[in-house]
Biotite code that builds the C-alpha atoms (Angstrom):
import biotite.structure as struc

atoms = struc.array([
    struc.Atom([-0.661, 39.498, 7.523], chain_id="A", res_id=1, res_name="UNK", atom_name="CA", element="C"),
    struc.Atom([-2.388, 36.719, 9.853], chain_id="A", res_id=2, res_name="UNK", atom_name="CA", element="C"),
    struc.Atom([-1.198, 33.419, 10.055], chain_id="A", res_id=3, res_name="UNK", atom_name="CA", element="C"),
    struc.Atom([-4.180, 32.147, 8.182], chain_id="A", res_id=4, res_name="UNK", atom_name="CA", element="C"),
    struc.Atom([-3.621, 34.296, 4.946], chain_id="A", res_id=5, res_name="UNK", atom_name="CA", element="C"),
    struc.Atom([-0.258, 32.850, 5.038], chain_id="A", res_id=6, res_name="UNK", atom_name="CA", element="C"),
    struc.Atom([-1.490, 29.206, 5.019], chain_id="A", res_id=7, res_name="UNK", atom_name="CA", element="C"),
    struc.Atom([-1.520, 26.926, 2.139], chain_id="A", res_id=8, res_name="UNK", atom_name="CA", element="C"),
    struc.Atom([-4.826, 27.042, 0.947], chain_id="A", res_id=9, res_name="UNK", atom_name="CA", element="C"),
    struc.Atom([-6.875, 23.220, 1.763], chain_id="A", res_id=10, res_name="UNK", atom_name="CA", element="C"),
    struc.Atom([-7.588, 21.563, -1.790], chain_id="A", res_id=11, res_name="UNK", atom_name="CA", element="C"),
    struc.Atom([-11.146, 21.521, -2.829], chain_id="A", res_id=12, res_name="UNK", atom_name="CA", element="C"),
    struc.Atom([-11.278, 18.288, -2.798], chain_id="A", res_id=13, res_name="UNK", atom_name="CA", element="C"),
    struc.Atom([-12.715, 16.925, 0.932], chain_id="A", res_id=14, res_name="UNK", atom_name="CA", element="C"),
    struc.Atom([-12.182, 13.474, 0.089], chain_id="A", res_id=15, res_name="UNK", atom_name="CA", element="C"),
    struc.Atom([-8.564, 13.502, 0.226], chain_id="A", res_id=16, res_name="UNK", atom_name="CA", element="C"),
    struc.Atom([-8.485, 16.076, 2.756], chain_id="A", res_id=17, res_name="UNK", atom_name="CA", element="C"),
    struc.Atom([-10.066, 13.649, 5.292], chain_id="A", res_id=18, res_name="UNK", atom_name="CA", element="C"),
    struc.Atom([-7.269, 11.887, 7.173], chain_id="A", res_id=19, res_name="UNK", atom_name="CA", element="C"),
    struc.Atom([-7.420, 8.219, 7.762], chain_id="A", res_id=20, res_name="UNK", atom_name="CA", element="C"),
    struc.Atom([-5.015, 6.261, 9.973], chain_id="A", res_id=21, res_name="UNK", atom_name="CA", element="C"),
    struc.Atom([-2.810, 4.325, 7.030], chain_id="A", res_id=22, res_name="UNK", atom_name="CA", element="C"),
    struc.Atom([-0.577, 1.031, 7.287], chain_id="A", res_id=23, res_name="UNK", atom_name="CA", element="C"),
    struc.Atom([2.176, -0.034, 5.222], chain_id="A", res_id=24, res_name="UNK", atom_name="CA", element="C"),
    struc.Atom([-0.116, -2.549, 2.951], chain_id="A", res_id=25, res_name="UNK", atom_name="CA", element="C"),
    struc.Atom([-2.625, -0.022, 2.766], chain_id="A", res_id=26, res_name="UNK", atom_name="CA", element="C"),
    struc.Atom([-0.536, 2.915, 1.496], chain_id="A", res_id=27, res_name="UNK", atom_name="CA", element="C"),
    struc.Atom([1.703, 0.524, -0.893], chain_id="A", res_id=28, res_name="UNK", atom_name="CA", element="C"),
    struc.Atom([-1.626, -0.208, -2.453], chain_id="A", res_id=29, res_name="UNK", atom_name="CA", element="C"),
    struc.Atom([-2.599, 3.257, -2.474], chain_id="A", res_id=30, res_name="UNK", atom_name="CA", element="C"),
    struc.Atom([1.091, 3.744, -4.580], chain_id="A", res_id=31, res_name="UNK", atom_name="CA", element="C"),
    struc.Atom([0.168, 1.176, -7.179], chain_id="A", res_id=32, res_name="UNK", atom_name="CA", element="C"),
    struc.Atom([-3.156, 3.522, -8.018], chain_id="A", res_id=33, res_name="UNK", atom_name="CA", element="C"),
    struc.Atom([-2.331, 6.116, -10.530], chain_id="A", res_id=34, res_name="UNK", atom_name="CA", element="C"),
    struc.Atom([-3.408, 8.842, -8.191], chain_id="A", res_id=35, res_name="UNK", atom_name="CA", element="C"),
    struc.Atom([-4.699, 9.023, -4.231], chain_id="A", res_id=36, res_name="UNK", atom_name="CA", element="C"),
    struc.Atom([-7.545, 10.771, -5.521], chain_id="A", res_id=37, res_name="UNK", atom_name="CA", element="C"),
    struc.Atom([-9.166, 7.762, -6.721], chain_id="A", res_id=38, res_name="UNK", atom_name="CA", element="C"),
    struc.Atom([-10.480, 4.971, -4.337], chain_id="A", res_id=39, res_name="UNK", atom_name="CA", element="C"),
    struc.Atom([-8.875, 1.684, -3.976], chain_id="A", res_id=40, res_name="UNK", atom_name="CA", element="C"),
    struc.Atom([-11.907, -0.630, -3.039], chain_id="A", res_id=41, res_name="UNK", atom_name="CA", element="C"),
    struc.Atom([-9.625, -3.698, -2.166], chain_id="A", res_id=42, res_name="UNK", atom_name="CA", element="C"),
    struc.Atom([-7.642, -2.294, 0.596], chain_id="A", res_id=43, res_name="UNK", atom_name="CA", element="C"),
    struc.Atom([-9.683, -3.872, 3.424], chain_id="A", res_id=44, res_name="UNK", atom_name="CA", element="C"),
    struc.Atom([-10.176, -7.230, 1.301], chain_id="A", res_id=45, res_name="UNK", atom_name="CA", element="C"),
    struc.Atom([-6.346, -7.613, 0.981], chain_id="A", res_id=46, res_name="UNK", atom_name="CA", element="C"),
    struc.Atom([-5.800, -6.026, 4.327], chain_id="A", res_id=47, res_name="UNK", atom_name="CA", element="C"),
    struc.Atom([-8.405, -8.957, 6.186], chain_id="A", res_id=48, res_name="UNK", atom_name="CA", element="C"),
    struc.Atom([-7.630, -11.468, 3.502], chain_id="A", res_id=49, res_name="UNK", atom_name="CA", element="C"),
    struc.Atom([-3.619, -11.138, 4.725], chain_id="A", res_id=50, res_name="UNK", atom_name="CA", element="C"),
    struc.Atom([-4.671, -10.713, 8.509], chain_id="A", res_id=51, res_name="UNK", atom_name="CA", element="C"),
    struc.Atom([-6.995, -14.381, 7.773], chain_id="A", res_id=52, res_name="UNK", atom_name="CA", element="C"),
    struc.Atom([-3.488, -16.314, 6.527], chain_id="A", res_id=53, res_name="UNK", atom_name="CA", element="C"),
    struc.Atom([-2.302, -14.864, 9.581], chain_id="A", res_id=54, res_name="UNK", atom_name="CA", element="C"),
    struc.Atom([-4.976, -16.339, 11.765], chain_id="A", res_id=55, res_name="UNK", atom_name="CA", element="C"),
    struc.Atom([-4.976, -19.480, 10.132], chain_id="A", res_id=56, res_name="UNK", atom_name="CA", element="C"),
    struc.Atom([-0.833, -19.808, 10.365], chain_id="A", res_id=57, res_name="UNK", atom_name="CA", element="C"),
    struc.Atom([-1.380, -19.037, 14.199], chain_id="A", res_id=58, res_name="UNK", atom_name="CA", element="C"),
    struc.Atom([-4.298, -21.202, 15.037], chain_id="A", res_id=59, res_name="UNK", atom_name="CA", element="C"),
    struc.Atom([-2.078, -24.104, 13.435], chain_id="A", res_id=60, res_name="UNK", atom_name="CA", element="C"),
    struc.Atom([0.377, -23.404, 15.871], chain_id="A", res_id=61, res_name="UNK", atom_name="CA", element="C"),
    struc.Atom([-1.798, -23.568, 18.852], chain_id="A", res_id=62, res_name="UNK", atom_name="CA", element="C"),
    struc.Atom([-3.552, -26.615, 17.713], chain_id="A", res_id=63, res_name="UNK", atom_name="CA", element="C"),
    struc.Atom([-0.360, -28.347, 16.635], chain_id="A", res_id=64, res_name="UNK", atom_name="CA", element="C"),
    struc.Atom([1.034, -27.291, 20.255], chain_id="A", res_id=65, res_name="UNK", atom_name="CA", element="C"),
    struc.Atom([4.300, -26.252, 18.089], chain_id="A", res_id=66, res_name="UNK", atom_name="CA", element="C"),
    struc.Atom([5.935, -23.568, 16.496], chain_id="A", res_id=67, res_name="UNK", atom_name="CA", element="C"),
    struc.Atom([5.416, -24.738, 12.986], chain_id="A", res_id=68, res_name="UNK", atom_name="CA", element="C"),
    struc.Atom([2.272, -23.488, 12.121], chain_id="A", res_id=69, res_name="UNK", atom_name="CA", element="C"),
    struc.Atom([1.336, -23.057, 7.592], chain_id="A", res_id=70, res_name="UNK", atom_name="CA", element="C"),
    struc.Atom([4.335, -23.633, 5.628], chain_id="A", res_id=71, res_name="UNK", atom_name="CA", element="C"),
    struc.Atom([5.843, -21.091, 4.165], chain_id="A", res_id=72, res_name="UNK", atom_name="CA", element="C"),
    struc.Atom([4.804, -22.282, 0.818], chain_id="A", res_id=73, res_name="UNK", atom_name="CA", element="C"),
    struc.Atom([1.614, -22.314, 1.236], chain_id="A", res_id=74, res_name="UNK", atom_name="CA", element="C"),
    struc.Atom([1.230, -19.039, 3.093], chain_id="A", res_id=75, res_name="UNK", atom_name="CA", element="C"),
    struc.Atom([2.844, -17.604, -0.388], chain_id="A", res_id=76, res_name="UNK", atom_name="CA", element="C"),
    struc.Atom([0.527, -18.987, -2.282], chain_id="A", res_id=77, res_name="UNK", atom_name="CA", element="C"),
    struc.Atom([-2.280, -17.821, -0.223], chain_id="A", res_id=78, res_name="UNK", atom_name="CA", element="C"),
    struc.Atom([-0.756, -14.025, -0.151], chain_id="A", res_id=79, res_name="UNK", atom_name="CA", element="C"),
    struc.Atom([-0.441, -13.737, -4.198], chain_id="A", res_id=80, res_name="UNK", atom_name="CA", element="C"),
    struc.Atom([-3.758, -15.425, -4.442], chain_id="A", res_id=81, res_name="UNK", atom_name="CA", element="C"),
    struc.Atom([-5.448, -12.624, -2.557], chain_id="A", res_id=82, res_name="UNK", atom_name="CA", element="C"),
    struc.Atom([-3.314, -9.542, -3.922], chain_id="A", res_id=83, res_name="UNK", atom_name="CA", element="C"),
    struc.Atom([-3.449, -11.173, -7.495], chain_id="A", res_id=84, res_name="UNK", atom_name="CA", element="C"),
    struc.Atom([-7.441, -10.965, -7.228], chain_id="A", res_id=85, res_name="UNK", atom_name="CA", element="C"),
    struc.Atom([-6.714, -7.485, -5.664], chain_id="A", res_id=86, res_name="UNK", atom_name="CA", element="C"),
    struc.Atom([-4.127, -6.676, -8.621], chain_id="A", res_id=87, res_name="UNK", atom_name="CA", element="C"),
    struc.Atom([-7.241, -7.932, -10.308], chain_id="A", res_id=88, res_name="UNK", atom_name="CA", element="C"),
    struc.Atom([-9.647, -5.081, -9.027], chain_id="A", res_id=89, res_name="UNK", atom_name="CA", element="C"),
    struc.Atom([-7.448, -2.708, -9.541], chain_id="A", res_id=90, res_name="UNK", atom_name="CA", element="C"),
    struc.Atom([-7.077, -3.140, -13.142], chain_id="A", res_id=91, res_name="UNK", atom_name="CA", element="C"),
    struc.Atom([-10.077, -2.778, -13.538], chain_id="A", res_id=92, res_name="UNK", atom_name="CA", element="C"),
    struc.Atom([-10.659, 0.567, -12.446], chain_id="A", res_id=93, res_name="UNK", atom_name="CA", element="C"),
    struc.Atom([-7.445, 2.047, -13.495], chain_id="A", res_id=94, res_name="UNK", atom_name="CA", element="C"),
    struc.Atom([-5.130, 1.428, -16.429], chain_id="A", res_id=95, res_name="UNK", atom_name="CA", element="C"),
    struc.Atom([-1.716, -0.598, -16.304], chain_id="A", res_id=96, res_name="UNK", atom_name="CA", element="C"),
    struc.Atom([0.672, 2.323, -16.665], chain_id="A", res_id=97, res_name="UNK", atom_name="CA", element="C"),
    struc.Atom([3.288, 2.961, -13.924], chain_id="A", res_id=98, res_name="UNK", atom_name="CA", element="C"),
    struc.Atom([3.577, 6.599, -13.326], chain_id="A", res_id=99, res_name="UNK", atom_name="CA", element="C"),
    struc.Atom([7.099, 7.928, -12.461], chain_id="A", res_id=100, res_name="UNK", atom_name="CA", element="C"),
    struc.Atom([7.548, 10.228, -9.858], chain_id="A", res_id=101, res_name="UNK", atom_name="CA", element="C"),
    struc.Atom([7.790, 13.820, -10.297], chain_id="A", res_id=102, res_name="UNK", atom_name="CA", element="C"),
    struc.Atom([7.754, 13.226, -14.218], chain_id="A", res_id=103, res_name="UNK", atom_name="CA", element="C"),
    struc.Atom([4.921, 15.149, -15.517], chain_id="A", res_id=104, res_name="UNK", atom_name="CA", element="C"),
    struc.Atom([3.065, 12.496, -17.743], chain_id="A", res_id=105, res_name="UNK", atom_name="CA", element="C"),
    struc.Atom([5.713, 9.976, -17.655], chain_id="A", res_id=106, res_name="UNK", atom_name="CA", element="C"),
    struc.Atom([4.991, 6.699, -17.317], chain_id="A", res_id=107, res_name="UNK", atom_name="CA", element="C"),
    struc.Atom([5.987, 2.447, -18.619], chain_id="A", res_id=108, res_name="UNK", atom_name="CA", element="C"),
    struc.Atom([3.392, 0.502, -20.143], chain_id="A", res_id=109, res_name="UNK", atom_name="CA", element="C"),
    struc.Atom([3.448, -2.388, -17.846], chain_id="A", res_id=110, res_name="UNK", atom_name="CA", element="C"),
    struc.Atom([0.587, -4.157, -19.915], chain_id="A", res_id=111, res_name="UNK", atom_name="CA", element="C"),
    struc.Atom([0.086, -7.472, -18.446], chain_id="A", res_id=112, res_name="UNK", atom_name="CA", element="C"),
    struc.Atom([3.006, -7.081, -16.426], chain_id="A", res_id=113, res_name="UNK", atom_name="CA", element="C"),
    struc.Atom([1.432, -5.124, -14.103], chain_id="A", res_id=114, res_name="UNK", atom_name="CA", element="C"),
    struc.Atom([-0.277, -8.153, -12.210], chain_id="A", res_id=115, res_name="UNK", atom_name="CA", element="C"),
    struc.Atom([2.755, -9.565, -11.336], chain_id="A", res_id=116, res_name="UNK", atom_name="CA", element="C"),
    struc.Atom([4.022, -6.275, -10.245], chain_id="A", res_id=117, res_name="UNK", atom_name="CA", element="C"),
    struc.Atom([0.758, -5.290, -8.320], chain_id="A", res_id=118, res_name="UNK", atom_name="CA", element="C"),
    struc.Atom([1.124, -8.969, -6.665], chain_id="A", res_id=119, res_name="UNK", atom_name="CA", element="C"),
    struc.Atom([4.988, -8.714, -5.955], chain_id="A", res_id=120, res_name="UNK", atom_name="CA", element="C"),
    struc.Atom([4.442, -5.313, -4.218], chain_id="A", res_id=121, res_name="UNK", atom_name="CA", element="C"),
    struc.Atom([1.583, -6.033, -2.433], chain_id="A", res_id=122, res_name="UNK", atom_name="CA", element="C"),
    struc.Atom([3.168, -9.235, -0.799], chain_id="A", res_id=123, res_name="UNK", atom_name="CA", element="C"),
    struc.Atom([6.564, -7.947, -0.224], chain_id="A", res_id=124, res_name="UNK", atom_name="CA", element="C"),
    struc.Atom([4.885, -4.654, 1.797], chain_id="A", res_id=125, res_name="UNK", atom_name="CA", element="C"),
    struc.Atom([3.178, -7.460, 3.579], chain_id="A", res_id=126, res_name="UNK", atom_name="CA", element="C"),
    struc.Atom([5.984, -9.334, 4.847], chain_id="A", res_id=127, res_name="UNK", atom_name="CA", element="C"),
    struc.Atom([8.646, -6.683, 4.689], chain_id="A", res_id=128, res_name="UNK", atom_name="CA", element="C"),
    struc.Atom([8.171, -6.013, 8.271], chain_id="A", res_id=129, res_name="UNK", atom_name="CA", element="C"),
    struc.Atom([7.925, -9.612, 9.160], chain_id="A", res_id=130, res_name="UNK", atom_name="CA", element="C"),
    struc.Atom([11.440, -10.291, 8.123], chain_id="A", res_id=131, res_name="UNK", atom_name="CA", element="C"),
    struc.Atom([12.775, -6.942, 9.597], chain_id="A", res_id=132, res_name="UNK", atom_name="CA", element="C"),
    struc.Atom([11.271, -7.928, 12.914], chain_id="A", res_id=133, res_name="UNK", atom_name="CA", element="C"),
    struc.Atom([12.566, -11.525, 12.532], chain_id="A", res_id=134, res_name="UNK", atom_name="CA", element="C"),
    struc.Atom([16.123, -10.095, 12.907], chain_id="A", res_id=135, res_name="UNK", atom_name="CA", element="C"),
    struc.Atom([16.237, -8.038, 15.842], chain_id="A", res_id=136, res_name="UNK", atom_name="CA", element="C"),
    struc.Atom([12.593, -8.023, 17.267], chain_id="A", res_id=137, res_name="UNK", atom_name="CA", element="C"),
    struc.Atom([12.744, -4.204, 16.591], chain_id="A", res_id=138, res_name="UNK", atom_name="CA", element="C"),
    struc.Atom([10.738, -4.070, 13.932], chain_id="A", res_id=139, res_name="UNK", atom_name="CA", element="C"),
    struc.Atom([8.923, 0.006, 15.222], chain_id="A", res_id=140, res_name="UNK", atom_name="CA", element="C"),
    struc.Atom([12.265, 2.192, 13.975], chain_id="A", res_id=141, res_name="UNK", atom_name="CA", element="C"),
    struc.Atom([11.699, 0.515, 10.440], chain_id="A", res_id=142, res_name="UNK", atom_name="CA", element="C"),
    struc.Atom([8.744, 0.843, 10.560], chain_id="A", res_id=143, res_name="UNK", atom_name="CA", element="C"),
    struc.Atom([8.922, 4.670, 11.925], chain_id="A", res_id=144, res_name="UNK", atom_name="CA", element="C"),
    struc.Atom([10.775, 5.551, 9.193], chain_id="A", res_id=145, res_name="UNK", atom_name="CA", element="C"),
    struc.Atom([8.899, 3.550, 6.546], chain_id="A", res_id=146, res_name="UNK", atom_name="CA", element="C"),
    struc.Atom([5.326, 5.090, 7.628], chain_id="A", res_id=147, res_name="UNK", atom_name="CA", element="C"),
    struc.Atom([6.781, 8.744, 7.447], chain_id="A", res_id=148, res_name="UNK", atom_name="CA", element="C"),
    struc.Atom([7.717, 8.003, 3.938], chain_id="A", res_id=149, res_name="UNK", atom_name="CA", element="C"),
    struc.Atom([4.695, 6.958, 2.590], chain_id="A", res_id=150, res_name="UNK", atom_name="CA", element="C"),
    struc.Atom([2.669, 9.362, 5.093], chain_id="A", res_id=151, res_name="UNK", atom_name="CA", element="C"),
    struc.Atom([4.438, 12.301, 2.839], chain_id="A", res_id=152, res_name="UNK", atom_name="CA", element="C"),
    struc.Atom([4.200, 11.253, -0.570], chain_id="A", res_id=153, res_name="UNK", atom_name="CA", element="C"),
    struc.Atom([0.499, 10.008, 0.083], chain_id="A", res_id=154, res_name="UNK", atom_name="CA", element="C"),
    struc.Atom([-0.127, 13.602, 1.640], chain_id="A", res_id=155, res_name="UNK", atom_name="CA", element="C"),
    struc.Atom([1.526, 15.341, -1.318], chain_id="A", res_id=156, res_name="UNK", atom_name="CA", element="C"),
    struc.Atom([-0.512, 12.770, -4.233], chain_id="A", res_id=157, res_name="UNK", atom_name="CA", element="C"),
    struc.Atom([-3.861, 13.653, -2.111], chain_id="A", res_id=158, res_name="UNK", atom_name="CA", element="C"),
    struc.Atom([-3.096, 17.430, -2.158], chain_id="A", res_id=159, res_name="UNK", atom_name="CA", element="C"),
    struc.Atom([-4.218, 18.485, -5.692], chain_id="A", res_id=160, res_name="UNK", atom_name="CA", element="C"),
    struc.Atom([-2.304, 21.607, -5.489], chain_id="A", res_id=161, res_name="UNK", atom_name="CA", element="C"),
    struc.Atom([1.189, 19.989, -4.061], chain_id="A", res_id=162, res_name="UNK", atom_name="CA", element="C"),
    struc.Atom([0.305, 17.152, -6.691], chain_id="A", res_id=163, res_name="UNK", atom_name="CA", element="C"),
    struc.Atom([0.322, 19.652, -9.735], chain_id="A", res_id=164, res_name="UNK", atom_name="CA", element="C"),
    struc.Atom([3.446, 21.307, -8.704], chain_id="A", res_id=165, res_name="UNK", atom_name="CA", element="C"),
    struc.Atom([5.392, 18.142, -8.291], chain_id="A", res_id=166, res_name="UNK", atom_name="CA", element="C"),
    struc.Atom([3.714, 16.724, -11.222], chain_id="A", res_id=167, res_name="UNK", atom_name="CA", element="C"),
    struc.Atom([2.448, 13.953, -9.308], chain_id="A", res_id=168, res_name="UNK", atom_name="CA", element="C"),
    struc.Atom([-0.540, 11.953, -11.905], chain_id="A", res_id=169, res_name="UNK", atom_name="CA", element="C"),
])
C-alpha cells in the first residue's frame, strides 16, 4: 500500500481546503460562526476597523509628542462599536445559537445575548495580546501557543470529514 492510499482523503469541499494565513481576531471570529464552512464577510472590516483605532491612538501620540495617545475609554468604545456592527453582520447570516464543542447538535440559545457575546469576544481577542505583551514584552510564546490552538480546531471545523466525526456543526 502507497503512502497516498493511506492518506486521509481531501474534503470535497475546495473552499475550505484553501489555506489562508489566519490571526487571532480573524480565527476568534471565524469561532463565533456556526461552522468554517460558511464565510464571515466582516473579518477584514473588523480586522482594518481595529488596525484604524490603532492608527489613530498612535498618530495622537506622535502629534501630542507624548505617550498618551486615545484614552482608554474611548478606544473601548470605538472597538465594541466596530465588532457590535460586525456582531451585527453576523447575525444576519447565521442564527444566534452557540454550538458546543464536540456535542453533536448541542447548542444555548443566546437570543439577543449573542451581540454582547459576539462584541465581548471579538474585543477581548483583540487586546488579549496587548495586555500579554504589556507584561513582559514577550508577547510571540503566547501567541505561539494561542495560534496553534485555533490553527487545529479551525482545520478540523473546515475538514467536513474530521468535522462529522467530532461532531463539529
Amino acid at each position: 500500500m502507497t503512502m497516498s492510499e493511506t492518506a486521509i482523503p481531501a474534503t470535497t469541499n475546495s473552499a475550505s481546503s484553501r489555506t489562508r494565513p489566519e490571526t487571532p481576531l480573524w480565527l476568534a471570529l471565524r469561532t463565533l460562526s456556526q461552522s468554517s464552512r460558511k464565510p464571515i464577510r466582516p473579518k477584514p472590516a473588523v480586522t482594518a476597523g481595529f488596525g484604524l483605532i490603532g492608527f489613530l491612538d498612535d498618530w495622537d501620540k506622535v502629534r501630542k509628542a507624548s505617550h498618551k495617545g486615545v484614552s482608554g475609554r474611548v478606544r473601548l468604545l470605538l472597538e465594541f462599536a466596530v465588532a457590535g456592527v460586525a456582531a451585527w453582520i453576523i447575525v444576519s447570516q447565521i442564527s444566534t445559537n452557540l454550538y458546543i464543542p464536540f456535542l453533536s447538535n448541542r447548542y444555548i440559545p443566546l437570543g439577543p445575548f449573542y451581540y454582547v457575546f459576539a462584541a465581548v469576544v471579538m474585543v477581548g481577542a483583540g487586546n488579549a495580546v496587548n495586555l500579554t505583551d504589556g507584561l513582559d514584552g514577550l508577547a510571540i510564546m503566547p501567541v505561539i501557543i494561542a495560534m496553534g490552538t485555533f490553527a487545529i480546531i479551525a482545520y478540523l471545523a473546515g475538514r467536513a470529514d474530521f468535522a462529522r466525526y467530532l461532531g463539529i456543526p
